[in-house]
C-alpha positions as CSV (number, residue, x, y, z in Angstrom):
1,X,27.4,-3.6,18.1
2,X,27.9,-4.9,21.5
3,X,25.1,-4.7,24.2
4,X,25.3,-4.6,27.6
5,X,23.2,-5.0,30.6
6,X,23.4,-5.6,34.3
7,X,22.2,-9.1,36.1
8,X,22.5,-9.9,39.5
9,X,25.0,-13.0,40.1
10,X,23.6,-16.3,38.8
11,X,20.9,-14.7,36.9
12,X,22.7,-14.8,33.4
13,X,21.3,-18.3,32.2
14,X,18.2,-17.1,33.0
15,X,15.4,-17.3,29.7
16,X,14.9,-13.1,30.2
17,X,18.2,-12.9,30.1
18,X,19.5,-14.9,27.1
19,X,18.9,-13.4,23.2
20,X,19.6,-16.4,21.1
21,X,21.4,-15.8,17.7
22,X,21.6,-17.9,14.3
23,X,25.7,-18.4,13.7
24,X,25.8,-20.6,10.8
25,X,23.6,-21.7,8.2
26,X,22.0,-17.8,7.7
27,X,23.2,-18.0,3.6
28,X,26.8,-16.3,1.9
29,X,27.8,-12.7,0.3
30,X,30.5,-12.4,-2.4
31,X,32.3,-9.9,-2.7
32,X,35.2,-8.4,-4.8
33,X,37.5,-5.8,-3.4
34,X,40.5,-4.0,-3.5
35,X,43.1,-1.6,-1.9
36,X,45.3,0.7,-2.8
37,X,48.3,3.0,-1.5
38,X,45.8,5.9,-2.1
39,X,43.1,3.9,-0.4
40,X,40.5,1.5,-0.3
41,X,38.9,0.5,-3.2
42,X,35.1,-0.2,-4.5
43,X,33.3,-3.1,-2.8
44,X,31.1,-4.8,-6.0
45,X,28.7,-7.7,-4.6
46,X,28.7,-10.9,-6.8
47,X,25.9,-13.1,-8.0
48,X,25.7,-16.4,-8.9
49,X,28.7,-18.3,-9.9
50,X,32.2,-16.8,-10.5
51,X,33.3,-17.2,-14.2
52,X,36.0,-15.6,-16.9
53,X,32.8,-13.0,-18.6
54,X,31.8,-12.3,-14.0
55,X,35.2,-11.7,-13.2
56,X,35.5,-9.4,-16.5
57,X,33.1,-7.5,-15.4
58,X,33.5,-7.2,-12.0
59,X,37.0,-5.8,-13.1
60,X,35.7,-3.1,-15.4
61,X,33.2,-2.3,-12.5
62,X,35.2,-2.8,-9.5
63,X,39.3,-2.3,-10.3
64,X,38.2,0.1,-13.3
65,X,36.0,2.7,-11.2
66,X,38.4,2.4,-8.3
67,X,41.4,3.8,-10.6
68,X,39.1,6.8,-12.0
69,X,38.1,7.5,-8.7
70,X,41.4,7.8,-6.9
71,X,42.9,9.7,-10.2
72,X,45.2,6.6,-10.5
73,X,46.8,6.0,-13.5
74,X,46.3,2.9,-14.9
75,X,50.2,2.1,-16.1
76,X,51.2,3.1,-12.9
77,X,49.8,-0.2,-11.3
78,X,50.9,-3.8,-10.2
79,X,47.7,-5.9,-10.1
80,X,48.0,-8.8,-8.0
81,X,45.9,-12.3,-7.9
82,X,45.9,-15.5,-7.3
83,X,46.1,-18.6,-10.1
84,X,42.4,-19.4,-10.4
85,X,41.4,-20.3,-14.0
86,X,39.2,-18.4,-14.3
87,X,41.8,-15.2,-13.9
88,X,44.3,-16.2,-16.1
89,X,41.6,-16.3,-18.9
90,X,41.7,-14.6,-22.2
């Protein structure tokens, strides 16, 4: 959300007129998501380290739901990912 606010000319450097913000460094999110020609999908947050049993699950809970939702039927689909091990597992 952009703010605005007006300064007189060479007042911008000024300490009152400077909010300071954290860029880098503030920590990570993971997220699984996916999309659809009938729309977006669910958004499912991940903890802790990505493995086959994770990414399993975040299937049945993310890609799953998503179908049901949209009234997608699941033959009807072309699922698409990259060659990570750990989604080529059995």
């Amino acid at each position: 959300m952009a703010q605005y606010c007006r300064r007189r000319s060479g007042e911008e450097f000024e300490p009152q007129n400077v909010w300071q913000v954290l860029k880098h460094g503030g920590g990570s999110v993971m997220v699984w998501g996916c999309m659809t020609s009938a729309g977006w999908g669910r958004l499912v947050l991940i903890e802790g380290t990505m493995d086959a049993e994770l990414y399993c699950s975040v299937l049945e809970e993310g890609l799953l739901t998503t179908l049901d939702d949209l009234k997608i039927n699941r033959s009807d689909i072309i699922f698409q990912q990259d060659n990570d091990p750990k989604h080529k597992s059995r």
